[in-house]
C-alpha positions in Angstrom: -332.3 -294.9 188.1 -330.3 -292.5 185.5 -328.1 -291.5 188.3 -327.4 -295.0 189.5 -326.6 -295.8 185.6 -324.1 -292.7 185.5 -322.6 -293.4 188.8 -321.9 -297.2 187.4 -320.5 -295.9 184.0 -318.0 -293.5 185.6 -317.4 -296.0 188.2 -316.4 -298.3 185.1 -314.2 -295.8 183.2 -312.8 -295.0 186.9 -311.2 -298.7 186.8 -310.6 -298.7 183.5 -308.4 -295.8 183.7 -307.0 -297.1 186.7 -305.8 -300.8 185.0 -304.3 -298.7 182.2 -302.2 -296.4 184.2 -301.0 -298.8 186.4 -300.3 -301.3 183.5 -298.3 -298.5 181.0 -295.0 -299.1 180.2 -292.7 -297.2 182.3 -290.3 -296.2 180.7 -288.3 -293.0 179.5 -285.4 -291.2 178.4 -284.6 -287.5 179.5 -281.6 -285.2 178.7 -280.8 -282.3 181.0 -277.9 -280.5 182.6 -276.1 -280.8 186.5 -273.3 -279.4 187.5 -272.1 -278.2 184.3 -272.2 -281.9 183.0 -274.9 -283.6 180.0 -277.0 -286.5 181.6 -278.7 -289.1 180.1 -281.2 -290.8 182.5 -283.2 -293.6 181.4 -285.8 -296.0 182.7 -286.8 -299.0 181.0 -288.5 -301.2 182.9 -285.5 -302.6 184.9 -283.4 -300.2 185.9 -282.7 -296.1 185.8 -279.5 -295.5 184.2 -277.0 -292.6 184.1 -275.0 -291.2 181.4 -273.0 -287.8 182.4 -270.3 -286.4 180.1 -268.0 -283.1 179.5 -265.3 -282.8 177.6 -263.3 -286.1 177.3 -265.2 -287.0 180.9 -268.1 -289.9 179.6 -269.1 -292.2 182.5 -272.2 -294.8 182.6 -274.1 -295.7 186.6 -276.8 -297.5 186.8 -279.0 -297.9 189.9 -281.8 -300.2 191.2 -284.9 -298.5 192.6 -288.7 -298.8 192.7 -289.9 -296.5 190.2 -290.4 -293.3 190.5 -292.6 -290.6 189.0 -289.9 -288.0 189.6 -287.4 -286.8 186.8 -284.4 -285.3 187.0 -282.9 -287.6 189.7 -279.1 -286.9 189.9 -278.7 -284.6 192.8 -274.7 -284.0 192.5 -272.4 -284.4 190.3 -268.3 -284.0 191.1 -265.1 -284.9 188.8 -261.5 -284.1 189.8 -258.2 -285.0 188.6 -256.3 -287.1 191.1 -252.8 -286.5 191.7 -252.5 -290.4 189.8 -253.7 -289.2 186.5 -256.6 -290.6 187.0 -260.2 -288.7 186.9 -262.6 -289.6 190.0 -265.9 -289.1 188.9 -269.0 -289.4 192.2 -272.4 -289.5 191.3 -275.4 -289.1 194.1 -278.7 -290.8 193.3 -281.2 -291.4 195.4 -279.3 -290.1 198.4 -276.7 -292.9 197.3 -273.1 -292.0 196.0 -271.3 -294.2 193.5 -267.4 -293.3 192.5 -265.1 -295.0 190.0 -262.4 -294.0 188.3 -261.1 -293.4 184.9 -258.4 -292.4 182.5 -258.0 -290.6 179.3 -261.9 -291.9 179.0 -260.5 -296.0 178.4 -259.5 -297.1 181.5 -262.2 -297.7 184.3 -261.4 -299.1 187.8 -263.4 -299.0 191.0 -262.2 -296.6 193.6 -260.6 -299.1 196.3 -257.2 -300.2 196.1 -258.3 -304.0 196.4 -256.6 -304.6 199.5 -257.5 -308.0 200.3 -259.4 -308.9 203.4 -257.5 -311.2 205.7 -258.4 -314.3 206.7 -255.9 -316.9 206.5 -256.8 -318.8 209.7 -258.0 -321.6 208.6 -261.7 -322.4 209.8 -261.6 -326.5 209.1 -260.9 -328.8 206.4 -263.1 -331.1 205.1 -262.4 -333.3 202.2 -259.0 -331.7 201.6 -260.7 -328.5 201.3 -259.3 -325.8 203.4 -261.7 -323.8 204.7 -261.3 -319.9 205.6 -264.6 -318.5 205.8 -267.8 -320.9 206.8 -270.6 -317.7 206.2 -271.3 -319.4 203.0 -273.0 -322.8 201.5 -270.5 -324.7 199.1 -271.6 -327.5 197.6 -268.9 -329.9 195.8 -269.6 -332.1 192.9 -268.9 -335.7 194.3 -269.5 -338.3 191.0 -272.6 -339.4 193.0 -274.4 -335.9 193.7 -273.7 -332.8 195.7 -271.9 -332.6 199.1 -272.5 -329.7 201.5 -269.4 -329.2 203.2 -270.1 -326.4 205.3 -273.4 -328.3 206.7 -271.6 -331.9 206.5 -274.6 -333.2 204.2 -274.7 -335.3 201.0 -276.9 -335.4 198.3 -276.2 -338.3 195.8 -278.5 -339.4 193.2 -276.2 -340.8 190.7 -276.4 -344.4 190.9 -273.1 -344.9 188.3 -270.0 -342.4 188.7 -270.4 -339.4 186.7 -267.2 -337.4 186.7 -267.9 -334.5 184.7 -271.4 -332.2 185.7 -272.1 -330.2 182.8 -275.3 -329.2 182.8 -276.7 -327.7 186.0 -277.9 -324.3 186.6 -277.8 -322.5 190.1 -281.2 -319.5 190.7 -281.5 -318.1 194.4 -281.2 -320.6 196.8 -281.7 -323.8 194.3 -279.4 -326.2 192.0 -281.1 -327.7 189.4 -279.2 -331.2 188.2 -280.5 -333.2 185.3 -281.0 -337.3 186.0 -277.5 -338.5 185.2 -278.5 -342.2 185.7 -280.6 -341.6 182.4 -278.8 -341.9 178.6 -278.6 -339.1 175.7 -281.7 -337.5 176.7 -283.5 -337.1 180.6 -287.2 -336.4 181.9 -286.3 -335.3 185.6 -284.4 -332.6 187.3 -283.2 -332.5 190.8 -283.4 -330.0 193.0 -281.5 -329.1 195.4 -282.7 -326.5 198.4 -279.7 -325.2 199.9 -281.7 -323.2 202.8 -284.0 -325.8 203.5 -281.4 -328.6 202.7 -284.0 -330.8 200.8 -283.7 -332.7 197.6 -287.0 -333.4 195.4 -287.2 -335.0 192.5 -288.7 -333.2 189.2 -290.6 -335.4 186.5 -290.8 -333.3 183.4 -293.5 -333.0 180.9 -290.8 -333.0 178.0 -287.8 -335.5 176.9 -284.4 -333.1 176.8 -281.6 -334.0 175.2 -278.1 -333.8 177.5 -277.1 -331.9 174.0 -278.4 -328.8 175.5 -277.5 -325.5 177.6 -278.9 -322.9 179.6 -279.1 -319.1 178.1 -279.6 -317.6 181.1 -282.8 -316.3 183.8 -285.0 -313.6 184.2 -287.9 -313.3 186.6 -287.2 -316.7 188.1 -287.7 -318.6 184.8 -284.7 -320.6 183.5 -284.0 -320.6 179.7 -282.7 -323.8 178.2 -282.3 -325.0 174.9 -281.8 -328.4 173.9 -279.5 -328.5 170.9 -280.5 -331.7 169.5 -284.6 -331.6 169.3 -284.4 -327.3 168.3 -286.5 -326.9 171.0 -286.2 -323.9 173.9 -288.3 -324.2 177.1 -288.5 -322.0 180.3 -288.7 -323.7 183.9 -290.0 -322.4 187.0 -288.1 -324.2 189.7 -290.7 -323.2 192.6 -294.1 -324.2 190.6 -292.1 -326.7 189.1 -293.7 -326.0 185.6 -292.0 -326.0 182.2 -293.2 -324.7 179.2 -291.8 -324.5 175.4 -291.6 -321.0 174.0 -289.7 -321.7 170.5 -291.4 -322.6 167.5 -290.8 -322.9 163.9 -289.8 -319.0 163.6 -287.0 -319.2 166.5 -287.0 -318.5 170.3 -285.7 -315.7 172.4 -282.9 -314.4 174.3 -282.4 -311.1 176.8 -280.4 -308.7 176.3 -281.4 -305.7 178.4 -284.7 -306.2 176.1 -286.0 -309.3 174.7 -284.4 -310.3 171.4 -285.8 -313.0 168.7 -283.1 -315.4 167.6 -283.5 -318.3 164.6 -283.3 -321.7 166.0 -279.9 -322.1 163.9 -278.3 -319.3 166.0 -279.7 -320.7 169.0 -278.3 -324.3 168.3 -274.9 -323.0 166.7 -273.7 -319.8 168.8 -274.5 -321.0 172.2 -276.6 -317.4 173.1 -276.2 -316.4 177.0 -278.2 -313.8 178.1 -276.3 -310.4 178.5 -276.8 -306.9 180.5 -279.7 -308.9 182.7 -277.9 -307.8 185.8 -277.0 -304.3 187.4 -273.4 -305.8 187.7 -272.4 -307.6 184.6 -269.3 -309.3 185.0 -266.8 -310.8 182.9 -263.0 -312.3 182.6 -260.6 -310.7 180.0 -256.7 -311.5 179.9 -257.1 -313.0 184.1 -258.8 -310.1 185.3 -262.0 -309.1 186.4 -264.7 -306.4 184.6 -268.0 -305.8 185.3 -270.1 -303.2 183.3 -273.4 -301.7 184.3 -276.8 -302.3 183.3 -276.9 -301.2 179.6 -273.5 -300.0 179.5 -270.7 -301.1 177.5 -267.7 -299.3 179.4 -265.4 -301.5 181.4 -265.1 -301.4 185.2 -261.8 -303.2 186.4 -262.9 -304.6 189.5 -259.8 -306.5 190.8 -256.2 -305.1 189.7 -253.8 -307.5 191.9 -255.8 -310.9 191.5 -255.7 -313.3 188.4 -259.4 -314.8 187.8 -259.7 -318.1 185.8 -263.2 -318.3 186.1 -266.7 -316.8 187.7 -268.4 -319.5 190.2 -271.9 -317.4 190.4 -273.1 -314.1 191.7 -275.0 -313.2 194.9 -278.1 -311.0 194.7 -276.3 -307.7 195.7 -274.3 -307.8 192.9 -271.1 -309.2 194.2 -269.4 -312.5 192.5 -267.9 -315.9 193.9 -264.5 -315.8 191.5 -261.6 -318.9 191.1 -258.4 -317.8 190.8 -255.0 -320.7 191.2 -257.0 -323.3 193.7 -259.2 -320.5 195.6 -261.8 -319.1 195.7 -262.8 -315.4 196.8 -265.6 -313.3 197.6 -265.6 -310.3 195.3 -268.0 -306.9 196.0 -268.5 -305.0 193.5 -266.8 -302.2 195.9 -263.6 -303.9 194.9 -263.4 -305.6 198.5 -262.6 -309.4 198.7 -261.6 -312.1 200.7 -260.7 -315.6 200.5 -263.3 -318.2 201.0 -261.6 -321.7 200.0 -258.8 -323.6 198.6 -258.5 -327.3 197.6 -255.6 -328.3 195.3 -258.2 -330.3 192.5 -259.7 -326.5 191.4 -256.4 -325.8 189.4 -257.4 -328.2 187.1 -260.8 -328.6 187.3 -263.6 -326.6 188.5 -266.6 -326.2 185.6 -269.9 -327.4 187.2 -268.1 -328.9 190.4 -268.4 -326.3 193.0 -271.1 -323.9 193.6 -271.9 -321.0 196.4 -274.6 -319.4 198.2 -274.5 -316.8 200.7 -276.1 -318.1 203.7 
C-alpha cells in the first residue's frame, strides 16, 4: 500500500512538473559572437529576432519558427561592400538566408531591383474594373454590400445607399461589416466568408456606437473600441463571441507586448496595434517600408512605385498596395505585379475594396 502511495505521489509531481515546463514562458535573450560580428538573438514568445553589428554595420532579421530549445541559431554571417556603395549584409537561420541592403547604417532597401512583373493583358473587366490577375478574391464596396468580382457574386445587406464604409475590418478569410441599416449605434455584424462565399448575420450581445475603430488583431480576436460609450471589446469572428475587456482603469493595446492605455488615450489618439506582424509595413513620402518584428530600422521595399495607401496583407507577409488607380501585389522580396485598375480608386478607395489570396 506505501508503494502504491509513493508511486501516486511521484506520479503527481511527474505531471506537475510536466504542466509547468510546458506552460513557462519561453522566452530569452543571448549575446554571442559569429563571424567576427556581435548578435543579439531574442525569443519572446512570437518571434526569434536578430541583431548583428560591427563597426558602422547594425542590421535587425527577424524570423518565424516553432520554438526551439537550441541557442546560438545564426549559422553564417557575410557583409560586403557592393561596387554601388551600398553594404549587402546575408544572414542564414534556420537553413534560410535573408539579404537586404544598406548604407552608411540609414538607408535600408531589399536586395531586388523591383522590376515589375508583367502582366498587362488584361484578364476581363467587370464593372469598369480592369482586371490583370484573377488568382485573387476582390470584393468592391457597392452602397448596398460587397460585390465579388472575380466570383460574379453579390452580397448586399444595406437596405438604404450607404456611400462611404468606414468601419469594417478584414481577419483571414472574413469581412466583418457593421449593420448600416441601423442609426448612431448597431447590435449586428455581418460576415462575409470569402472561401466559402456565405454571408451570416451576427447579433451582438452589446450596443456599439458607429463612433468607434478597430486597434488591431492578435490571435484571431479583433480589438475595437467604441469612442462614444469608453468601452473596448474583443470579437471572435469564428465562435462568434464578444467580450469587454476595458474597465474603469483603461484597456489594452499590442505592441510587440501587451501595453495598458487610459480610456482617454484610447478615445483621443486612435491607438493601432504596432510590431504584431513579422513584416510591418508602412507609407512615408509615397513609398513603401516595412520593418521587422521589434525592429525600428526601415526596409525600403518598393523604390520606382508611388503608394497612396495599404489595402491589407496576406499571411506570408506580403501586402496588397494602391498606387494612381491600381492596385499591386507586393512581396516582401521586393517582387510585384499589378492586380487591378478602375478609374474611381484615384479618388476614393478607404473601406471600398478589399483582397484575399485565393
Amino acid at each position: 500500500m506505501k508503494k502504491i502511495v509513493v508511486l501516486a505521489i511521484s506520479f503527481i509531481l511527474l505531471i506537475i512538473c510536466v504542466i509547468v515546463f510546458t506552460n513557462k514562458e519561453r522566452t530569452y535573450v543571448l549575446d554571442y559572437d559569429k563571424d567576427g560580428y556581435k548578435v543579439v538573438e531574442r525569443y519572446d514568445g512570437n518571434y526569434f529576432t536578430f541583431n548583428i553589428s560591427k563597426d558602422n554595420i547594425n542590421v535587425d532579421f527577424a524570423y518565424e519558427h516553432k520554438y526551439t530549445t537550441k541557442r546560438k541559431l545564426v549559422e553564417e554571417i557575410n557583409c560586403y561592400e557592393e561596387e554601388s556603395g551600398y553594404t549587402l549584409c546575408k544572414l542564414k537561420v534556420f537553413n534560410e538566408t535573408k539579404m537586404v541592403q544598406i548604407k552608411d547604417n540609414k538607408l535600408y532597401s531589399i536586395l531586388y531591383e523591383n522590376d515589375e512583373v508583367k502582366n498587362d493583358a488584361n484578364i476581363k473587366k467587370v464593372d469598369n474594373i480592369t482586371l490583370n490577375d484573377d488568382s485573387s478574391t476582390i470584393l468592391i464596396w457597392t452602397s448596398y454590400g460587397f460585390k465579388d468580382i472575380i466570383h460574379n457574386k453579390e452580397y448586399n445587406f444595406i437596405d438604404k445607399e450607404q456611400y462611404d464604409n468606414p468601419l469594417t475590418y478584414q481577419l483571414g478569410n472574413y469581412l466583418l461589416i457593421p449593420d448600416y441599416n441601423q442609426s448612431k449605434s448597431f447590435n449586428v455584424f455581418y460576415i462575409i466568408d470569402v472561401k466559402n462565399q456565405k454571408i451570416n448575420k451576427w447579433k451582438l450581445k452589446y450596443n456599439i456606437s458607429f463612433d468607434s475603430y478597430f486597434l488591431g488583431d492578435k490571435d484571431n480576436l479583433i480589438y475595437l473600441f467604441d469612442k462614444e460609450n469608453e468601452k473596448e471589446y474583443t470579437l471572435n469572428i469564428d465562435k462568434k463571441q464578444m467580450k469587454k475587456i476595458s474597465n474603469s482603469n483603461g484597456g489594452i493595446a499590442f505592441e510587440g507586448r501587451e501595453i495598458n492605455y487610459s480610456l482617454s488615450d484610447l478615445k483621443y489618439k486612435n491607438i493601432t496595434f504596432k510590431n504584431n506582424n513579422i513584416f510591418n509595413y508602412y507609407i512615408r513620402d509615397n513609398k513603401l517600408y516595412y520593418n521587422y518584428y521589434g525592429s525600428t530600422k526601415e526596409i525600403n521595399v518598393i523604390k520606382n512605385l508611388d503608394v497612396k495607401k495599404i489595402i491589407s496583407l496576406d499571411n506570408k507577409g506580403n501586402a496588397f498596395v494602391l498606387s494612381g488607380d491600381s492596385i499591386y501585389y507586393v512581396e516582401n522580396s521586393g517582387n510585384y505585379r499589378k492586380i487591378a485598375s478602375y478609374f474611381e480608386w484615384n479618388f476614393s478607395a478607404d473601406n471600398k475594396v478589399f483582397i484575399f489570396n485565393n
